[in-house]
N, C-alpha and C positions, 0 to 999 in steps of 0.2 A: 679794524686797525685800532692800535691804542689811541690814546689821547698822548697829546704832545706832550715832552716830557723833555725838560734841558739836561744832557747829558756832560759830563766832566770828562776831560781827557786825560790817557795816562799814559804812559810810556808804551806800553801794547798796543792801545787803541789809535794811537799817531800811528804806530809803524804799519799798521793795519789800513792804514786813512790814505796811508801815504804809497801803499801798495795797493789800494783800488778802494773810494769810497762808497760803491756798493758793497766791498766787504765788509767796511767799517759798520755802514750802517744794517746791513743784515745781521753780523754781529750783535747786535744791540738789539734790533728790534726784533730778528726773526731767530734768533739761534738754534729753534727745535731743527730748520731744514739742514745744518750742518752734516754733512755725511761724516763719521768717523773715518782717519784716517789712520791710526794705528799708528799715533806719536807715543803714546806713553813711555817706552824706553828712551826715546829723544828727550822727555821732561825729566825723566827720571836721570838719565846722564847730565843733564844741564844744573841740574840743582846738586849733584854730587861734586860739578866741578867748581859750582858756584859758592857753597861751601866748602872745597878745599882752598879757594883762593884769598879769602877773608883771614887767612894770615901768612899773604904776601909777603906784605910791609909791617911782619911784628906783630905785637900783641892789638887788639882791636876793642870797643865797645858797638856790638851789635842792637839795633835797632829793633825789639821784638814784633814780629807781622800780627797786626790784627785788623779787623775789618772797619774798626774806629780809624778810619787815616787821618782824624784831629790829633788824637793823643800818639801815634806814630809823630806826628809834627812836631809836636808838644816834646817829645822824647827826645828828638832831634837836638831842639831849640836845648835843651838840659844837657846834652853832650857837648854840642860846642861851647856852652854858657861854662861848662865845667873843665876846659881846654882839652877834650878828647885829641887825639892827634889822626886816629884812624878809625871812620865810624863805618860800620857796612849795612846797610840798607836804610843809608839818613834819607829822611823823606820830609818833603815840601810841596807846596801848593801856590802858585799864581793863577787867580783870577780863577779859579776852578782846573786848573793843568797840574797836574799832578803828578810827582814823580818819586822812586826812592832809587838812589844811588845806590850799585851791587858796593863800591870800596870809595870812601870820601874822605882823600887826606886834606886834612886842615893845617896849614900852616902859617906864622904870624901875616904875612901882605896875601892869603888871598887861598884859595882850594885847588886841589888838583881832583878831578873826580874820574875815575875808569869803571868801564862797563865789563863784565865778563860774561864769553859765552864759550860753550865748547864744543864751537867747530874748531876747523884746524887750518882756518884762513880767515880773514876778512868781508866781510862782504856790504856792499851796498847799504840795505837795509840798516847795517850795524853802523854806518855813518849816519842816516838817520837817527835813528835810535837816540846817542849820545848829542847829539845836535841838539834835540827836542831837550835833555836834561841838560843841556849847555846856558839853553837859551830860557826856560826856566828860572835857574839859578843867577842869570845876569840881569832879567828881569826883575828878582829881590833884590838888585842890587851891590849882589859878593861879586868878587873879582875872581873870576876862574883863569886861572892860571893856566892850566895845562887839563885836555882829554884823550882819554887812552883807551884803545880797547885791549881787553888780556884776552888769549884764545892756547888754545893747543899747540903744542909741539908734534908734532907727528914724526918727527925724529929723531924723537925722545927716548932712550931704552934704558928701561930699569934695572938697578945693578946696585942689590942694598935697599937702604931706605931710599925712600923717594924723595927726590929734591928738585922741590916745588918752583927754584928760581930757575932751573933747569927745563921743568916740565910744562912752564906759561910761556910763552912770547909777548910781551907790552909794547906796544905800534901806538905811538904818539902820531893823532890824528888829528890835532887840533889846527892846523892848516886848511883842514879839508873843511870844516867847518861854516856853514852861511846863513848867518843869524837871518839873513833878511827873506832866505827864502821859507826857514821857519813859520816865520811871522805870517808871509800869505801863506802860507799850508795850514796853520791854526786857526787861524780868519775861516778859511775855505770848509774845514773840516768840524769847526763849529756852527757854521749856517748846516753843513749836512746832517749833523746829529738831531738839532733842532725844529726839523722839519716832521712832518710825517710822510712823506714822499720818497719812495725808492726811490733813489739815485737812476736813472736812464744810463747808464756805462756800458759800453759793447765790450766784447767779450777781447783778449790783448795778449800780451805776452806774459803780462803779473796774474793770469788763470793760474801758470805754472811756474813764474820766477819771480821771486826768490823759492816759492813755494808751489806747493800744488793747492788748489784754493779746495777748500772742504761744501762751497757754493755753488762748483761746475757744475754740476747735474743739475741744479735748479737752473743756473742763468742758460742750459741750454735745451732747457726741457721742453721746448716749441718746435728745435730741430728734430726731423727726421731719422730715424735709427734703422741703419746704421747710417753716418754720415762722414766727412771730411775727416773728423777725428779720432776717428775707428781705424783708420788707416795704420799698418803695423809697415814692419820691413827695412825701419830707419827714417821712417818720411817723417821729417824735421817738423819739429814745433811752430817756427815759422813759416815754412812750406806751408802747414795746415792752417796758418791764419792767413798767409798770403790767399791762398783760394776761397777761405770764408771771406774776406773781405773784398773778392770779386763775385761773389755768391755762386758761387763753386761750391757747393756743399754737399746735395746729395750724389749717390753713385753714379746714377745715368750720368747727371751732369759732371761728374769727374769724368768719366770717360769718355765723353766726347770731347772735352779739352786737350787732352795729348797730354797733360802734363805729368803724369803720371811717371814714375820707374816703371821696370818692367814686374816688379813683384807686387806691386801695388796694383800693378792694374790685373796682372793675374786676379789676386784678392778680388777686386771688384766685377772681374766677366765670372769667375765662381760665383760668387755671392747674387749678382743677377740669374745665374743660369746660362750665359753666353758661351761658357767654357764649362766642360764635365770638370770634375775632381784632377787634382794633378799627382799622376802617380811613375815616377819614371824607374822603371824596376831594373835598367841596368844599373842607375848610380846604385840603388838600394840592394843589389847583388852583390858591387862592388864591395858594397861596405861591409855586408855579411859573410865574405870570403874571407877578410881579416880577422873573423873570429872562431878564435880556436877551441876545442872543448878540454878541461871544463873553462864555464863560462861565471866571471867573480862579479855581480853584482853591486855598485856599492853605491851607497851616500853617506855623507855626512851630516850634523848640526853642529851646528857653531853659535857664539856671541858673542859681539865685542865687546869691552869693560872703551870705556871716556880715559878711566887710572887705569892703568896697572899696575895689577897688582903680584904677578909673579917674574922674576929675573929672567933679564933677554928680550922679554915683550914690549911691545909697543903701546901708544894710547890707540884704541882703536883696530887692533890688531884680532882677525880671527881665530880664537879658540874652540878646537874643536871637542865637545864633552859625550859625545854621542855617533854609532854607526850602525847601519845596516846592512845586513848582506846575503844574497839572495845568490844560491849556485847549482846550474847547471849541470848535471854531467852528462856525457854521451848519448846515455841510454835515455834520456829525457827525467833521469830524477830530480826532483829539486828540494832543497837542501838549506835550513836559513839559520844566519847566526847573527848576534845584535852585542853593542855593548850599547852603558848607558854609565857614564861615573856617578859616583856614589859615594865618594870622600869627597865632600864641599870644601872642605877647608886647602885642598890642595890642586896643583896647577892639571887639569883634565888630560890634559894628551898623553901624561907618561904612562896613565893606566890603560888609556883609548891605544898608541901605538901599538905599546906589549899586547895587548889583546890581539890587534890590525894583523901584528907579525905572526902571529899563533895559527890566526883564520885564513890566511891569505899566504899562500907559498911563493916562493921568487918563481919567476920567468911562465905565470899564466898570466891569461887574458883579463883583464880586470874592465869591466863596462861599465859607464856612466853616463848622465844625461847633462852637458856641458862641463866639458874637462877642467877649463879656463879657474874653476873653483877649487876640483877636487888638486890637480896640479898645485895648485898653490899653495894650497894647506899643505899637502909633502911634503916639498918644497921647507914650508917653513917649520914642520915639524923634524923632519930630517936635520936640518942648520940646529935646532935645539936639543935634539937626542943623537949626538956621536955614534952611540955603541946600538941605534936602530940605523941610522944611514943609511947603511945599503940596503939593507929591505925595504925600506920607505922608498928609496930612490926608483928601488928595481921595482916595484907597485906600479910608481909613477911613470915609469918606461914602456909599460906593458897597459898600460889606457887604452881603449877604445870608447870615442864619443857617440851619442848617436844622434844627438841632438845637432847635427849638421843637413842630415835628411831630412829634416823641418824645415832648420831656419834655412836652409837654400831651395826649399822652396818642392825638394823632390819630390814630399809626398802632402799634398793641400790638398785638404776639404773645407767648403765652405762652414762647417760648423768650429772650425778651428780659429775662427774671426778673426784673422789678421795676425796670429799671433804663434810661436813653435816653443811658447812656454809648457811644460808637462802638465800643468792645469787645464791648459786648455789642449792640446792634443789628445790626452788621455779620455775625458770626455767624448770628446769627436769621434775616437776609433772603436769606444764602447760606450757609447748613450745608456742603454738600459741597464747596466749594471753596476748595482747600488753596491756592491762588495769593492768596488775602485770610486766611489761618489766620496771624497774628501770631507763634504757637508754630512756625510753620516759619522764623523768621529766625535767622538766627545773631546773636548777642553780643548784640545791639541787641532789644527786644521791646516795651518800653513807655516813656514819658517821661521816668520818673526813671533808668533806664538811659542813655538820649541824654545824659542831664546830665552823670551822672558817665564817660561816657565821652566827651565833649568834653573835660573838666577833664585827663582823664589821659592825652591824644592829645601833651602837649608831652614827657608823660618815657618815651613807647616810641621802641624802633627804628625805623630807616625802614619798615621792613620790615611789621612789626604796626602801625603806625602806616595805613599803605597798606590793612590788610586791617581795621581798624576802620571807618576813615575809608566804605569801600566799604558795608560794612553800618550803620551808620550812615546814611548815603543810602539804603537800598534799606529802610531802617523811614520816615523818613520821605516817600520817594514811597507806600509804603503806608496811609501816613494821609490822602494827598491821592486817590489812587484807587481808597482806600475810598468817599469821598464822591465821587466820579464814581459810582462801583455804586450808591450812594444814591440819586442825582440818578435815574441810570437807571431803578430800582426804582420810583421816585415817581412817574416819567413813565410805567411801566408800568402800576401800577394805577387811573391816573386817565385812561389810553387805551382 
């Protein structure tokens, strides 16, 4: 263990403190155990909105970030001294509490100070947040007038340049506001820091809300695997702490509680051995009868932009810049075609469409693995290309899902852990075969990887740009000839 060490508080480290002070201080003291959670696009959209919003209210003098938070202070103290009217990232310190305001209007009796973040609501947390910088700034003394948080419009649609008084929402929150419970949370979270002693904190609802804590796997590294939390099928987050908290936790002991759903407890007489595999081959005949030859293959990738940035869209809004497609015919040939766009500078789908329309004929059978996605991007790509409509609609008509055979449960194997995501099924129904093993693709692995590496194909070299673009394509023909091996599978056990 280190040697004790007084730590300062910032705006991060409160909300951190204040959503579980084992986090707070694992944070600090232990950060190597943090699992990566695969935010970067979250940081990355948050700082894009957070610099669009810094000129809200007009022209600004911004506060330059550097790891000195004296001469941040000091910089501060020279913008007001100078009657700045709108400072973005003014930064101050009481007692060691440190904070820098995202937008800090100064006016003659007193500041207004707003937080920006970009989600597309409010949340909890985010009263905290601006609380702690509330209380702060009343602690030097300034008379803060009014606290705001700015977040996203989500029903914002672009149309021209973007306009920004349009595309923020500002929720004057200062009502909500309780200096006094600050103050014990500061007290409380300052003896935490200061100690050398993990916090003793049993495991809660703030594992997973506001967030999913990047610490689970350590704080439950003593439990048994698979356990209470393993549990797939919809069983509720508090479901699964109500049983831990009567120590309900492992399987036998789930199952002898009764409490279970019926999919759940399926899951765990598999996973014992109580129950063989669950394979009901009339539903899966049923569903193989709706398919017609030939058979179209398909997936998509997507990414959301925080802005938008092309007319019609929304913040937040799925864009699709990539497909695959894997087809069927009669005689057993299979047949594969892909796009991937390739003009950065322009809106993805109208090139992704026109291709879609070319490869995909009206009124055949089109198959996917959870419709609920592919449906919706038609759907809205349909509403934005007029003169593709009815193609994309009649696409969207002619769906067959397969991913219902999973999730209701038709066909479970215990190696499918609870779960009828294609990750995990696809494993399950072929272990040994590394030609379908996801972990053998370079760069590219899972969806939120496709995202951010479309987004970042316009600022490589040619060179790396060529050797993305290739695996990139070669993740998502694997999501489409995953479900070939599905298909295959399905028709095997019901032969």
């Amino acid at each position: 263990m280190k040697d004790v060490i007084i730590m300062n508080l910032s705006k991060s480290r409160y909300t951190k403190g204040v959503t579980c002070e084992k986090y707070l201080w694992l944070n600090c003291y232990k950060p190597e155990l943090a699992e990566d959670m695969g935010n970067q696009t979250v940081f990355e959209n948050g700082n894009k909105v957070g610099d669009l919003a810094r000129s809200l209210f007009g022209d600004y003098k911004l506060v330059e970030y550097t790891t000195d938070y004296k001469k941040m202070i000091d910089d501060t103290k020279e913008c007001i001294d100078s009657k700045e009217k709108v400072i973005c990232e003014a930064s101050f310190s009481y007692n060691g509490n440190f904070i820098s305001v995202d937008i800090l209007k100064v006016l003659d009796n007193g500041l207004e100070i707003y937080e920006v973040k970009s989600s597309t609501e409010v949340k909890d947390i985010y009263i905290d947040d601006i609380s702690y910088q509330t209380w702060v700034l009343k602690k030097l003394g300034y008379n803060v007038l009014k606290s705001s948080i700015v977040y996203v419009n989500n029903q914002y649609i672009k149309d021209g340049n973007l306009n920004i008084k349009d595309y923020f929402v500002v929720r004057d929150v200062t009502e909500l506001i309780d200096l006094d419970k600050v103050e014990e949370k500061v007290k409380e979270l300052k003896k935490v820091l200061d100690s050398n002693l993990e916090p003793n904190r049993d495991l809660s609802i703030n594992c997973f809300d506001p967030y999913n804590c990047p610490y689970f796997k350590y704080c439950t590294k003593k439990l048994k695997s698979p356990n209470v939390f393993d549990l797939g099928w919809g069983f509720t987050t508090k479901k699964k702490l109500d049983l831990y908290y009567k120590n309900i936790i492992e399987y036998e002991d789930l199952l002898k509680s009764g409490l279970l759903n019926e999919k759940t407890t399926n899951q765990v007489q598999v996973n014992l051995g109580k129950k063989k595999e669950i394979i009901d081959k009339d539903y899966i005949k049923n569903v193989l009868d709706t398919l017609k030859f030939p058979l179209y293959f398909l997936d998509f990738e997507s990414y959301q932009d925080a802005i938008p940035v092309y007319d019609g869209t929304k913040p937040y809004q799925q864009l699709c810049f990539q497909y695959s497609l894997h087809i069927i015919d009669k005689d057993g040939t299979i047949t594969h075609k892909e796009y991937l766009h390739d003009k950065y500078d322009t809106n993805p789908i109208y090139g992704l469409c026109e291709s879609l329309c070319n490869d995909i004929p009206k009124d055949v059978c089109v198959v996917v693995y959870n419709d609920g996605f592919e449906k919706s991007r038609l759907r809205e790509m349909a509403y934005l290309i007029p003169e593709l409509s009815e193609h994309l609609l009649n696409i969207r008509e002619n769906i067959v899902d397969l991913l219902p055979v999973f999730k209701n449960q038709k066909f479970y194997t215990k190696d499918m852990k609870g779960s009828a995501s294609i990750k995990y099924v696809l494993p399950a129904l072929y272990p040994n075969d590394e030609d379908l093993n996801y972990h053998n693709l370079d760069q590219v692995h899972k969806g939120d990887e496709a995202s951010a590496a479309y987004l970042s194909l316009k600022d490589l070299s040619e060179d790396d740009r060529e050797i993305l673009r290739k695996n990139m394509l070669k993740y998502c023909e694997l999501d489409t000839y995953a479900m070939v091996k599905i298909y295959e599978k399905l028709r095997d056990v019901v032969d």
